[in-house]
Backbone as ProteinMPNN parsed JSONL, in Angstrom:
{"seq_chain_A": "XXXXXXXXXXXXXXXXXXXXXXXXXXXXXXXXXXXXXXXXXXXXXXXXXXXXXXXXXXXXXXXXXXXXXXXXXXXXXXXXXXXXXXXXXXXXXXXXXXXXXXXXXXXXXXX", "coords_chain_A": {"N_chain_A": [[30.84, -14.953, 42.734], [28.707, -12.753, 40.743], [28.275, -13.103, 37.217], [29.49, -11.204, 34.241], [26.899, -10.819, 31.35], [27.121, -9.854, 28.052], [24.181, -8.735, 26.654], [24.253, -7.5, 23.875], [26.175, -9.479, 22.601], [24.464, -11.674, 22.172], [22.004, -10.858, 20.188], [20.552, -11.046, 17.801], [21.714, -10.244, 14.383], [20.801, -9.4, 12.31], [17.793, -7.115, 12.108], [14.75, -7.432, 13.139], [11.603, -6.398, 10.76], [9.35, -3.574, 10.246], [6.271, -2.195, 8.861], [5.184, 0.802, 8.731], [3.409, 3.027, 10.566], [2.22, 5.346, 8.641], [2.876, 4.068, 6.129], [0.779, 1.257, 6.665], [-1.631, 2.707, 6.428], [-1.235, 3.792, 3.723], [-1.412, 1.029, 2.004], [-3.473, -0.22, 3.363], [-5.178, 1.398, 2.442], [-4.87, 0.947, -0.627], [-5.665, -1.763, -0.618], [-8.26, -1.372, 0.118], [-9.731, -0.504, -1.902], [-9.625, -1.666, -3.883], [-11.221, -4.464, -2.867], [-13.339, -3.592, -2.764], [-14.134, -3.144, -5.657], [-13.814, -5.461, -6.135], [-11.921, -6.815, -6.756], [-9.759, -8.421, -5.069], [-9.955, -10.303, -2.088], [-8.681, -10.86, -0.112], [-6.006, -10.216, 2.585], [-2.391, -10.794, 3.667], [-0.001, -10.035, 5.979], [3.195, -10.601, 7.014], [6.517, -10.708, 8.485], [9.762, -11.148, 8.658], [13.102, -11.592, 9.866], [14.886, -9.059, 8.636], [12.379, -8.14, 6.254], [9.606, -7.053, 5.74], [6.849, -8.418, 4.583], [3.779, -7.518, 2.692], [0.776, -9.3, 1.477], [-1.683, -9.996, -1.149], [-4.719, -11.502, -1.992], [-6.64, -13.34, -4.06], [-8.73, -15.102, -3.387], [-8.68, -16.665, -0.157], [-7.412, -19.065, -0.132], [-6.019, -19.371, -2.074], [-2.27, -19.168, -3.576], [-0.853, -15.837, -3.43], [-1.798, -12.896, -5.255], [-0.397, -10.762, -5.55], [2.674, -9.484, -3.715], [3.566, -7.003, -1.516], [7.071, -5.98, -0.739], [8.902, -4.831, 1.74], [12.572, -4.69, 2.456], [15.152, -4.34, 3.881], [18.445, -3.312, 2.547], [21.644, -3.165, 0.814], [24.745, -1.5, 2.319], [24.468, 0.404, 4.056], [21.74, -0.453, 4.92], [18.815, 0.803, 4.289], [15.653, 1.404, 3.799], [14.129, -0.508, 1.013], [11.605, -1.165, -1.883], [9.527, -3.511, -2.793], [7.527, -5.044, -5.804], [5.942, -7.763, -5.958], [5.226, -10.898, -8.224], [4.563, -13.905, -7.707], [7.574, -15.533, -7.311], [8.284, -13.771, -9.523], [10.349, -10.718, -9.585], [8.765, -7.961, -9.884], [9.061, -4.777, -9.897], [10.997, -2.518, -8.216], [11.728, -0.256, -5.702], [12.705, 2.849, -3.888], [10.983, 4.171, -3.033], [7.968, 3.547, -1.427], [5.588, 4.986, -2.358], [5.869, 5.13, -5.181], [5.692, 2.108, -5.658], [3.127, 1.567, -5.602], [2.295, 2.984, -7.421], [2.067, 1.785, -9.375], [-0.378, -0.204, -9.83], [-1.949, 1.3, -10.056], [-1.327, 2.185, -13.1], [-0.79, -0.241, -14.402], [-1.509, -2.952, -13.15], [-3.794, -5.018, -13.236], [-6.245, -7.546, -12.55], [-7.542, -9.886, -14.271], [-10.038, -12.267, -14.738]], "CA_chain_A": [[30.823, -13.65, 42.116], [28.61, -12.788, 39.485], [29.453, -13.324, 35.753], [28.7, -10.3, 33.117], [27.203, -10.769, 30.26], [26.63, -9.004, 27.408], [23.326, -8.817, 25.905], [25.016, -7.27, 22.236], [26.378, -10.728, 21.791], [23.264, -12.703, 22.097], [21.766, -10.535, 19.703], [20.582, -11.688, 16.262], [23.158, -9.492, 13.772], [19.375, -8.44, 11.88], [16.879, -6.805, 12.92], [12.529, -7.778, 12.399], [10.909, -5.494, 9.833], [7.988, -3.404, 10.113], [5.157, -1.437, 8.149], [4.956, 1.96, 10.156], [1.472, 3.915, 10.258], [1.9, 6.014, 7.431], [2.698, 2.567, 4.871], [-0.044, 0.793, 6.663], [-2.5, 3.667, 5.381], [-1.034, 3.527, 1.982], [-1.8, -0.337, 1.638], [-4.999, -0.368, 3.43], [-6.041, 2.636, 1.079], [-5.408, 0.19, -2.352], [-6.87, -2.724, -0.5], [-9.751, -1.766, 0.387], [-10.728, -0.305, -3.291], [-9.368, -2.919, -4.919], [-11.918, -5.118, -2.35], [-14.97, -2.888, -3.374], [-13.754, -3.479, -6.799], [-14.438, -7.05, -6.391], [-10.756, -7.701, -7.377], [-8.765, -8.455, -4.0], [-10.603, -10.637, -1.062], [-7.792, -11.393, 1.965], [-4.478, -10.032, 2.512], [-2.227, -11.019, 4.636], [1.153, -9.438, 6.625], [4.453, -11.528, 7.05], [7.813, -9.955, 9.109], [11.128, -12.049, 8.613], [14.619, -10.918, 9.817], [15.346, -8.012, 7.28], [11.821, -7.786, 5.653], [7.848, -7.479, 5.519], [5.503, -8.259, 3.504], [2.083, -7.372, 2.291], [0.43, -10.296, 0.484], [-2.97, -9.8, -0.85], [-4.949, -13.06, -2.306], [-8.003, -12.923, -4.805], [-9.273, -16.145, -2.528], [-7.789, -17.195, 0.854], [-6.718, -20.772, -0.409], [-4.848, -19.765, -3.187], [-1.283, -18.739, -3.326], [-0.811, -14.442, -3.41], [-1.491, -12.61, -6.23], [0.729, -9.564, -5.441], [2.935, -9.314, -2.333], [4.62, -5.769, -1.455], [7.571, -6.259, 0.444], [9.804, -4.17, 2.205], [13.618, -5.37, 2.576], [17.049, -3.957, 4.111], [19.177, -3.398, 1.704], [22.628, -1.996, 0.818], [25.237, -1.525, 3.373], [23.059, 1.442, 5.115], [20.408, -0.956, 5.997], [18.171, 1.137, 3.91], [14.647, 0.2, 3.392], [13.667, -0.692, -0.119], [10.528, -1.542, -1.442], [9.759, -4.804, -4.233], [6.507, -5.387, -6.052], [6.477, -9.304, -6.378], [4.219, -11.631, -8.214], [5.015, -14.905, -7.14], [8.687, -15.202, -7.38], [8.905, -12.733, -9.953], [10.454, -9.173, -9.205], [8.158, -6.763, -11.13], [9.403, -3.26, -9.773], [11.713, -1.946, -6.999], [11.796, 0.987, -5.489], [13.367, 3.471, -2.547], [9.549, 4.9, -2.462], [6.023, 2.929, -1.261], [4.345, 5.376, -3.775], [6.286, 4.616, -6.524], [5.545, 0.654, -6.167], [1.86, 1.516, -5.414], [1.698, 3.506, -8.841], [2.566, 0.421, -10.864], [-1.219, -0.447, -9.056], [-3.456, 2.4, -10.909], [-1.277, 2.18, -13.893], [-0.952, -1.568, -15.303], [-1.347, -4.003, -13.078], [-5.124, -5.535, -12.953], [-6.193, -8.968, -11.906], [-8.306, -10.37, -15.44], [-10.848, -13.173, -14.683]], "C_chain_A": [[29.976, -13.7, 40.841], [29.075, -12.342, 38.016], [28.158, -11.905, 34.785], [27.987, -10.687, 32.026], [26.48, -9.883, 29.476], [25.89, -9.377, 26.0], [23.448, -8.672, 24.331], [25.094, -8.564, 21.187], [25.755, -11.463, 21.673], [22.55, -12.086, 20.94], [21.445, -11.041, 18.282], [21.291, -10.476, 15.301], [21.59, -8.754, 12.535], [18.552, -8.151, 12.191], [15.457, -7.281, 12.026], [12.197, -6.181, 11.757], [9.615, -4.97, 9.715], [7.3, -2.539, 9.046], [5.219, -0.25, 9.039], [3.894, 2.445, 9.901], [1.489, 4.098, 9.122], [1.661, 4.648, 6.455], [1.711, 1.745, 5.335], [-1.518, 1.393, 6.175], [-2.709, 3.429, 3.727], [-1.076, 1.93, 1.704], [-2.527, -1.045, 1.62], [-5.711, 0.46, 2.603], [-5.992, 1.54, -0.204], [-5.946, -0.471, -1.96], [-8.043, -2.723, -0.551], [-10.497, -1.089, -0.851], [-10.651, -0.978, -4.008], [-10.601, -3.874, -4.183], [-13.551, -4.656, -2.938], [-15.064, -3.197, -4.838], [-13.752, -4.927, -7.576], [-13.037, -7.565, -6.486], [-9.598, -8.852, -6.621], [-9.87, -9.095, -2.765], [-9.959, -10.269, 0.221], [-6.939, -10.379, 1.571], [-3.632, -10.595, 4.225], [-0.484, -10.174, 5.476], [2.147, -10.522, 7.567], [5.599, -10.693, 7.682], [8.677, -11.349, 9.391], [11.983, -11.114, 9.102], [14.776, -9.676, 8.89], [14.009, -7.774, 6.232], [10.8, -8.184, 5.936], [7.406, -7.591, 4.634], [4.148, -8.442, 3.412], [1.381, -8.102, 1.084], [-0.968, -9.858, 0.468], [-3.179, -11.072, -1.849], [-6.354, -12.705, -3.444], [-9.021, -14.437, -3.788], [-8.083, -16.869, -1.259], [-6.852, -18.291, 0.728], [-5.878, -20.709, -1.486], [-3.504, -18.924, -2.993], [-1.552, -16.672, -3.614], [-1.034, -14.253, -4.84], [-0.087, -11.821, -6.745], [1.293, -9.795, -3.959], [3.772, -7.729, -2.494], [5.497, -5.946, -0.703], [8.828, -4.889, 0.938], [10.881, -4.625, 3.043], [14.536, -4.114, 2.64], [17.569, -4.187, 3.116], [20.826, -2.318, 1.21], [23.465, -1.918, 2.04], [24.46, -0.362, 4.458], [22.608, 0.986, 5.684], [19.432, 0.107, 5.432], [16.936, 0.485, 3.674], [14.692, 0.326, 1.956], [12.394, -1.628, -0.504], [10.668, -2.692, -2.805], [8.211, -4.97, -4.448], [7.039, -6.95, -6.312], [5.074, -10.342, -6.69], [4.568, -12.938, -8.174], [6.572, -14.701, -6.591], [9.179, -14.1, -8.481], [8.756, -11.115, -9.381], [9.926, -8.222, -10.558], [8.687, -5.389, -10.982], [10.377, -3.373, -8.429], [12.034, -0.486, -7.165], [12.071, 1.648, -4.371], [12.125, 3.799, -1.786], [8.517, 3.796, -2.396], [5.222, 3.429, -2.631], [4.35, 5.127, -4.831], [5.396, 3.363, -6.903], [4.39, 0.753, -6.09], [1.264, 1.94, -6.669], [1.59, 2.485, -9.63], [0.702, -0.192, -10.605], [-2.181, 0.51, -9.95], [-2.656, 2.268, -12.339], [-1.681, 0.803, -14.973], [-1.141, -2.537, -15.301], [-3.031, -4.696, -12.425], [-5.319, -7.564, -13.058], [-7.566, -9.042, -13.359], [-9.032, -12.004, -15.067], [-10.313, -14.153, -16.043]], "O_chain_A": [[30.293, -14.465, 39.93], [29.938, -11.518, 37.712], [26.943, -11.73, 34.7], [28.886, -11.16, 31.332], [25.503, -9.24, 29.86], [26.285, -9.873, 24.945], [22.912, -9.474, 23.566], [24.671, -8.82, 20.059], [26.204, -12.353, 20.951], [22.269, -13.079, 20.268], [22.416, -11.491, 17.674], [21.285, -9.471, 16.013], [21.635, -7.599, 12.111], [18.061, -9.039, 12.888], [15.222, -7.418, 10.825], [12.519, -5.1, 12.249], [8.731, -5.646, 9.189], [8.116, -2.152, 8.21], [5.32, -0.5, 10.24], [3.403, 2.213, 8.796], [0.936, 3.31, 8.355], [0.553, 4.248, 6.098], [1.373, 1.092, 4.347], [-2.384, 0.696, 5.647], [-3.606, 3.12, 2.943], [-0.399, 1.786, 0.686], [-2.759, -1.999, 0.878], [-6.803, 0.163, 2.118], [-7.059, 1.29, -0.764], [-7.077, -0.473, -2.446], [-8.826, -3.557, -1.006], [-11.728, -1.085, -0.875], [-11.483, -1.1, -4.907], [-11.286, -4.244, -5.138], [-14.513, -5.295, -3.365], [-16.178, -3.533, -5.24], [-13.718, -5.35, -8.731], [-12.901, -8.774, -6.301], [-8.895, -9.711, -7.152], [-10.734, -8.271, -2.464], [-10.382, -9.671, 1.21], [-7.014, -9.752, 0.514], [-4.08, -10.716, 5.365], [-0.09, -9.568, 4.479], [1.804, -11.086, 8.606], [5.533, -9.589, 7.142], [8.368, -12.306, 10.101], [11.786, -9.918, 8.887], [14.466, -10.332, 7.896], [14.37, -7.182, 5.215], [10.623, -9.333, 6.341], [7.548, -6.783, 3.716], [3.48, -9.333, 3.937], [1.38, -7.651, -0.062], [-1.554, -9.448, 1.469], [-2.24, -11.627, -2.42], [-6.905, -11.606, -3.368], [-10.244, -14.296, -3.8], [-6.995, -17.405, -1.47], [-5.779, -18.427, 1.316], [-5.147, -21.62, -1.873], [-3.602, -17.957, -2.237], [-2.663, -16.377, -4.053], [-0.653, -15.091, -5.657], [0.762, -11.987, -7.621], [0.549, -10.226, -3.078], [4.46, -7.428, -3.469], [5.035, -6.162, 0.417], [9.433, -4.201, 0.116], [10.607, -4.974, 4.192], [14.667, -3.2, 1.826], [17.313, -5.259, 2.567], [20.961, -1.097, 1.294], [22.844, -2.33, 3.02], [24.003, -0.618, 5.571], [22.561, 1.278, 6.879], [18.954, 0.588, 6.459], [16.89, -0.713, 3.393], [15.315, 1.306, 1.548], [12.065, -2.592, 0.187], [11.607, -2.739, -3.6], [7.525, -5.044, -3.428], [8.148, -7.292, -6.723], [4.169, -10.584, -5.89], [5.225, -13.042, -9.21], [6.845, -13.929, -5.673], [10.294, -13.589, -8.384], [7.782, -10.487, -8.965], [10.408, -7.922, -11.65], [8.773, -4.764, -12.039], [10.372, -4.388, -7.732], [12.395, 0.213, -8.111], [11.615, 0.983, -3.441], [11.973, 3.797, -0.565], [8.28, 3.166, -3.427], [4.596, 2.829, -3.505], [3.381, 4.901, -5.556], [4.647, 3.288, -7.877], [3.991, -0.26, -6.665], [0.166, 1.567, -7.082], [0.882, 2.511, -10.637], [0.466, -0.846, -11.621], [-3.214, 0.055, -10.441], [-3.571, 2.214, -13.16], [-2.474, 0.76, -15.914], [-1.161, -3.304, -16.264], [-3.254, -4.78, -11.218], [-4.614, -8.453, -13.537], [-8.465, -8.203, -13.326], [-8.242, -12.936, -15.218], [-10.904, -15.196, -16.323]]}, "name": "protein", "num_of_chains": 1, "seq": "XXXXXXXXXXXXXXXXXXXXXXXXXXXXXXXXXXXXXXXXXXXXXXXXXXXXXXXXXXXXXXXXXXXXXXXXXXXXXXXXXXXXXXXXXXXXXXXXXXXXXXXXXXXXXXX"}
């Protein structure tokens, strides 16, 4: 006789994290003026369990300057968004645009 089982319980208990159109717009829009801008070369895109992120690099070989990430959070499972320069947390925010403003207001890459 066959045996049931149920797929639920195999399940990993978090789900993978994506970018959806619209936020891939809004990330390729700063990249690529920040790139014309000379300031920003690579970037790259990361998805863990519970969060993505958008790393961009001033040279491929060196560690990120900025990463944007977007993380579950809260019992909701809400997204939330994190500006992050290495390990430090510079901003968080419920909104993309928000953490993108911090980007035209203060945060420039100095030779």
């Amino acid at each position: 006789m066959p045996k049931l089982i149920r797929l639920a319980e195999y399940k990993h208990p978090s789900r993978t994290l994506f970018f959806n159109r619209r936020e891939m717009n809004q990330l390729l829009s700063l990249y690529s003026r920040r790139v014309s801008s000379g300031e920003w070369r690579d970037y790259a895109i990361d998805h863990r369990p519970g969060a993505a992120f958008f790393s961009v690099f001033r040279n491929s070989l060196e560690q990120p300057i900025f990463t944007i990430a977007k993380l579950l959070s809260g019992p909701e499972r809400a997204a939330e968004y994190a500006l992050l320069n290495g390990h430090r947390r510079l901003a968080t925010s419920r909104s993309l645009e928000e953490i993108l403003g911090n980007f035209e207001v203060r945060l420039r890459v100095v030779s």
